[in-house]
GUGU-888173 format. One record per residue (C-alpha): residue in three letters; y, z, x. Coordinates in steps of 0.5 Angstrom, whole numbers, padded with zeros to 4 digits, always signed. Layout:
N
AlaYZX...
***
This chain:
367
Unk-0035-0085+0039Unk-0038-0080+0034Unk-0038-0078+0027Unk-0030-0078+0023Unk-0032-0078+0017Unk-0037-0078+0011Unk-0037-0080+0004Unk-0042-0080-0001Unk-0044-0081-0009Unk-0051-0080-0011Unk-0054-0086-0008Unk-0050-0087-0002Unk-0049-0084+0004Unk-0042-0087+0007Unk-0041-0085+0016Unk-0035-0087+0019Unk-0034-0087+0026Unk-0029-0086+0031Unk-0030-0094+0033Unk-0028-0097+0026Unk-0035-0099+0024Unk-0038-0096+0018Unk-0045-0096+0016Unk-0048-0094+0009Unk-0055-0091+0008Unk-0059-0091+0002Unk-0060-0084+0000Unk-0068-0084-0002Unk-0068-0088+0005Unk-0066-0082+0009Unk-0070-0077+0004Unk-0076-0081+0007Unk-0073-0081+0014Unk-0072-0074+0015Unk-0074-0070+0021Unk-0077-0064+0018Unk-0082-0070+0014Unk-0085-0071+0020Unk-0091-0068+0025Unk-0088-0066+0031Unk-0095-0068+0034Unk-0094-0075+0034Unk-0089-0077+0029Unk-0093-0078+0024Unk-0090-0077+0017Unk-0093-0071+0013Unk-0092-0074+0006Unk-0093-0079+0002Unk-0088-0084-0002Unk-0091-0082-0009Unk-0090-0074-0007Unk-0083-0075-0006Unk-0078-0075-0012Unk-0073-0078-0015Unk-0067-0077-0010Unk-0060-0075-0012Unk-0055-0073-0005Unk-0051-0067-0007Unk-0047-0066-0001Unk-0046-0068+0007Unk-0042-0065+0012Unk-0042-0067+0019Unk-0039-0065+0027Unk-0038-0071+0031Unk-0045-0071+0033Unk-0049-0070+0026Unk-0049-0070+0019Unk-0052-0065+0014Unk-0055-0068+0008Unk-0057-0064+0002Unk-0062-0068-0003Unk-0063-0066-0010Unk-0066-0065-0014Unk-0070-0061-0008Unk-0065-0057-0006Unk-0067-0060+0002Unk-0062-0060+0007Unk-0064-0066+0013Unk-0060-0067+0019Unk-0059-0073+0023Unk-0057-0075+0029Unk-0051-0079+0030Unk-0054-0085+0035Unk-0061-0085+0031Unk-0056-0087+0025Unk-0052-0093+0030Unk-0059-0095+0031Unk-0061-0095+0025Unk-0055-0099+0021Unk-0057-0102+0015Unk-0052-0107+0016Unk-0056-0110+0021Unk-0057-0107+0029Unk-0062-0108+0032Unk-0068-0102+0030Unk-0073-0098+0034Unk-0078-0101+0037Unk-0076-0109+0035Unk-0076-0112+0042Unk-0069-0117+0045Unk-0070-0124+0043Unk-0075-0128+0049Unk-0070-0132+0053Unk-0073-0139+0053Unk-0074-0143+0060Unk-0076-0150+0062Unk-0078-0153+0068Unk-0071-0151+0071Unk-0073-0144+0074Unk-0078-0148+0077Unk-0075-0146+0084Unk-0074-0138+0081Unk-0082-0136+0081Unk-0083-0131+0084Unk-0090-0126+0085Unk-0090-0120+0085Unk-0094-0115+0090Unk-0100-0111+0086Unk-0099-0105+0089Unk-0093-0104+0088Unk-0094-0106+0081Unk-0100-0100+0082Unk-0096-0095+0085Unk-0088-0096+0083Unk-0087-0095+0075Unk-0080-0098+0077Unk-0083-0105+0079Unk-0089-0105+0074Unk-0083-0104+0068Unk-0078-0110+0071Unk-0085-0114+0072Unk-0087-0112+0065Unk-0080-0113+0062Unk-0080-0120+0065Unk-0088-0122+0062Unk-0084-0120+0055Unk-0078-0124+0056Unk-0080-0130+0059Unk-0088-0130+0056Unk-0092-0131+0063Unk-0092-0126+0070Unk-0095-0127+0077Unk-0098-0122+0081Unk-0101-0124+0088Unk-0105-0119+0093Unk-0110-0118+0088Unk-0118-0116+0090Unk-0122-0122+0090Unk-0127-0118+0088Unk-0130-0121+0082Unk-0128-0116+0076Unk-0122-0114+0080Unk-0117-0118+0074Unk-0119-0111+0070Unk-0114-0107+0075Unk-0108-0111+0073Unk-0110-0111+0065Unk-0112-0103+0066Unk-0103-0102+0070Unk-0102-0103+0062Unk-0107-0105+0057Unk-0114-0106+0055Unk-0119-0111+0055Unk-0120-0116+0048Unk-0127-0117+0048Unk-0129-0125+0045Unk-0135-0128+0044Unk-0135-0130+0051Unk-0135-0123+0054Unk-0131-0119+0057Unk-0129-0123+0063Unk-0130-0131+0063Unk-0131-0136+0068Unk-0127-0142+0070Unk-0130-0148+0075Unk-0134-0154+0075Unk-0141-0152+0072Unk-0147-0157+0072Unk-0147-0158+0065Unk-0141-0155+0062Unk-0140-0153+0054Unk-0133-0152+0056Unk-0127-0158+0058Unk-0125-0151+0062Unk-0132-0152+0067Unk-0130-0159+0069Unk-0125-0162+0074Unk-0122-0166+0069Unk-0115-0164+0067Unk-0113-0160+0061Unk-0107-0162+0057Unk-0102-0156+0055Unk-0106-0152+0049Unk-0107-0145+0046Unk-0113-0141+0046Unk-0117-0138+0041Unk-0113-0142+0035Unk-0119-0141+0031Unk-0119-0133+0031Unk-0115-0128+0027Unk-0112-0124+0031Unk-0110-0129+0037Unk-0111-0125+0043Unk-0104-0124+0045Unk-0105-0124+0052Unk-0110-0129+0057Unk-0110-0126+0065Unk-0112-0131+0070Unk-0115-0129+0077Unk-0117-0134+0082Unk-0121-0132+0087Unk-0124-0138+0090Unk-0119-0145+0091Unk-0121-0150+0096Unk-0119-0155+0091Unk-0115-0162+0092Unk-0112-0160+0085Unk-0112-0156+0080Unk-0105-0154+0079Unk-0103-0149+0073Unk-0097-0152+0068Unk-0094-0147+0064Unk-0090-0149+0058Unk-0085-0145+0053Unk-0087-0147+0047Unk-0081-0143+0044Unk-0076-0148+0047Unk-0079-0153+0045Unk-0081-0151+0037Unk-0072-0149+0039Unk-0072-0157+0042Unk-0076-0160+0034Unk-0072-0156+0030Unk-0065-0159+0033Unk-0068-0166+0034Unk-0072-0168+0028Unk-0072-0162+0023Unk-0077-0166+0019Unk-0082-0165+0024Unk-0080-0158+0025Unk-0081-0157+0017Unk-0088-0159+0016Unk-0091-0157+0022Unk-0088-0150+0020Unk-0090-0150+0013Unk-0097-0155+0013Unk-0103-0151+0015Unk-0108-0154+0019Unk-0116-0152+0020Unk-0118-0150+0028Unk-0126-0149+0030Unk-0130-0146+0035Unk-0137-0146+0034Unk-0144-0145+0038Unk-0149-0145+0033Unk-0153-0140+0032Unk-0149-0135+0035Unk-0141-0136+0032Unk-0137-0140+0028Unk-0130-0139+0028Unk-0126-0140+0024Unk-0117-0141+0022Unk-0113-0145+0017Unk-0105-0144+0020Unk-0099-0148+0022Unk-0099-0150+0028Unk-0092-0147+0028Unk-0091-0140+0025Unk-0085-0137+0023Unk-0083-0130+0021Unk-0079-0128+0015Unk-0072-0129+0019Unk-0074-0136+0020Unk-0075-0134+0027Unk-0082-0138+0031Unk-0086-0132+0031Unk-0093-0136+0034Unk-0095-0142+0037Unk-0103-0145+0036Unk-0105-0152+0039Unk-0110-0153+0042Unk-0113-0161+0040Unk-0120-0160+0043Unk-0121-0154+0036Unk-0117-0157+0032Unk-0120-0160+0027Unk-0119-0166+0020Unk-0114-0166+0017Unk-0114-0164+0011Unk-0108-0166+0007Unk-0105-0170+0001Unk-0104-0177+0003Unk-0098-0178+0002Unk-0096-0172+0007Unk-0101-0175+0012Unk-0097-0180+0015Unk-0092-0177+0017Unk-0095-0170+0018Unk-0098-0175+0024Unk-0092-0177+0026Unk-0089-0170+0027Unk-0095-0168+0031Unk-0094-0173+0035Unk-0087-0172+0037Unk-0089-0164+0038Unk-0094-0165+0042Unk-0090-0170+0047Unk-0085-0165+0048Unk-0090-0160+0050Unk-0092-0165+0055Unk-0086-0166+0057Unk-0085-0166+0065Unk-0079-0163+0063Unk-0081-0158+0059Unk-0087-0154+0064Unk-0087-0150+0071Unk-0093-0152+0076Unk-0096-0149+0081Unk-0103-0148+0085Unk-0106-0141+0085Unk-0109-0139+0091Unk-0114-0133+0092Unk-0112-0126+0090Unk-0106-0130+0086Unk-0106-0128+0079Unk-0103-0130+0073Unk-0101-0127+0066Unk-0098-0131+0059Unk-0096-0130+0052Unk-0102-0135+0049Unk-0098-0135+0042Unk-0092-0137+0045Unk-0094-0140+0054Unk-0099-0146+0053Unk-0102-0147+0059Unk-0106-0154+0063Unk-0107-0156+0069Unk-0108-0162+0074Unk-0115-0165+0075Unk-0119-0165+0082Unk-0124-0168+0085Unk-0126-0164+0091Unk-0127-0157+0093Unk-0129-0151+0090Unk-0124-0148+0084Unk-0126-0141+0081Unk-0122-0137+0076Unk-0123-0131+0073Unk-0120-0129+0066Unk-0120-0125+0060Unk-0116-0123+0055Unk-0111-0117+0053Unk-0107-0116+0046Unk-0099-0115+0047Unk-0097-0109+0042Unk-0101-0105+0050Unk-0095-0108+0054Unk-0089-0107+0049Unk-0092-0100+0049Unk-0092-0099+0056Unk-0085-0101+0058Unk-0082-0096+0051Unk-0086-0091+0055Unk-0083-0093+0062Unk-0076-0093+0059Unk-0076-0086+0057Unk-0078-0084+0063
***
């Protein structure tokens, strides 16, 4: 329902609407908020804080779809639309661009997978929006029928974003090597784990293509490390707090060429509290360096976190079969996989950033 009411003194503007609710807005926050104030191009703002004066409200008027505010000591009149300020609400509705809370799963979606078509992703906005929608929420996505064309990965990175180049290239490759410089290019299994936790960003998003799997094994496991950062938190709340507060160090370095390094908790949390990132990887991370009385038990709390992500319960399995791609959130999915012996495995990965996928489905939804 639209705009009953408006009330203000010099600082606040008060809006009644039609519902009940009432919402209030700083004056100096609706100055620098004005529609005239900004570049019709791209949004932009065309003035500085430091430029804007000291603002008083001198008058308000309104219909049932906008308010009318007179700023002083200007003499500016700023008009604003009744469902951008219900979006805006400083007593606290959710804002412009800020995404859905992510909902949390575990192995019992198991039987709920399901691959989407690549072409159809490729050729029908409606389909590449849900597809996205769901890799936002859920932190992983499937893709089949993809090319497998080495390099053809890029096709399903190009529906939404761009590649991250690292120190390992644009595109890097995952099978049994003769002399491997990585656990990754070895049959051995991979215990559940994060990438890159030495860098600064974190690629946000990690691809993996396979091209080849002739394998007796090499299953992939994906594990939301949300739900069980939400698990630690309820469970053992102590572990939680140290985990989330003591910063430990992560390296990757080959000598002569790169030494990467990040001192961060493992888990990191924003300023509501709430889980933001997820790093752990045991084969990067390095000594701990801590006071001695804090060690003991920042081991235990490790511990505990590190059997829950391994936790059967906790991960999702499947094997990846030629032209299968899939795609997660590395600071929210830890992903691992079963170990083979015989048969030839080839993935390709590479890695994309996530501010390109919550782009794309903004763009999508305006259509």
């Amino acid at each position: 329902m639209g705009i009953v009411e408006v009330y203000h003194d010099q600082k606040w503007l008060n809006v009644n609407f039609g519902d009940g609710s009432v919402a209030r807005f700083l004056g100096s926050w609706l100055r620098d908020n004005i529609p005239a104030g900004r570049h019709r191009g791209g949004g932009q703002r065309t003035f500085d804080i430091n430029s804007m004066p000291e603002v008083t409200l001198t008058g308000a008027c309104h219909d049932s779809e906008t308010v009318t505010v007179s700023f002083g000591p200007e003499g500016l009149d700023g008009e604003f639309d009744a469902a951008w300020l219900r979006q805006h609400d400083l007593a606290g509705s959710m804002a412009s661009g800020t995404s859905p809370p992510p909902t949390l799963w575990a192995s019992d979606i198991q039987g709920s997978l399901e691959f989407a078509d690549y072409e159809a992703l490729a050729t029908d906005p409606g389909q590449l929006h849900d597809w996205l929608v769901h890799l936002r929420d859920y932190g992983f996505g499937l893709v089949e029928k993809v090319p497998t064309a080495p390099g053809s990965i890029t096709k399903v990175v190009d529906l939404f974003g761009y590649l991250r180049q690292t120190n390992y290239g644009d595109l890097f490759e995952v099978r049994d090597e003769p002399d491997p410089a990585n656990l990754a290019n070895t049959r051995l299994g991979i215990g559940m784990h994060t990438d890159n936790p030495y860098r600064d960003p974190v690629p946000g998003l990690q691809f993996l293509h396979c091209l080849v799997n002739e394998s007796d094994g090499g299953d992939s496991q994906l594990c939301d490390g949300f739900a069980v950062v939400e698990r630690l938190r309820v469970e053992d709340p102590a572990a939680f707090e140290l985990l989330s507060s003591q910063a430990v160090n992560f390296r990757f370095l080959d000598e002569g060429s790169t030494d990467l390094q990040a001192s961060v908790p493992l888990i990191q949390l924003d300023t509501n509290g709430r889980v933001a990132g997820i790093r752990y990887n045991s084969r990067s991370i390095q000594a701990f360096e801590m006071p001695p009385d804090v060690m003991a038990e920042y081991y235990r709390a490790y511990r505990v976190f590190g059997e829950m992500l391994h936790d059967p319960l906790a991960r999702i399995g499947f094997r990846l079969d030629p032209g299968q791609l899939m795609v997660f959130d590395n600071q929210r999915v830890l992903h691992g996989r079963s170990a083979y012996e015989h048969g030839e495995r080839h993935l390709q990965g590479c890695y994309a950033d996530k501010d390109a996928l919550h782009s794309r489905i903004r763009v999508l939804d305006a259509v």
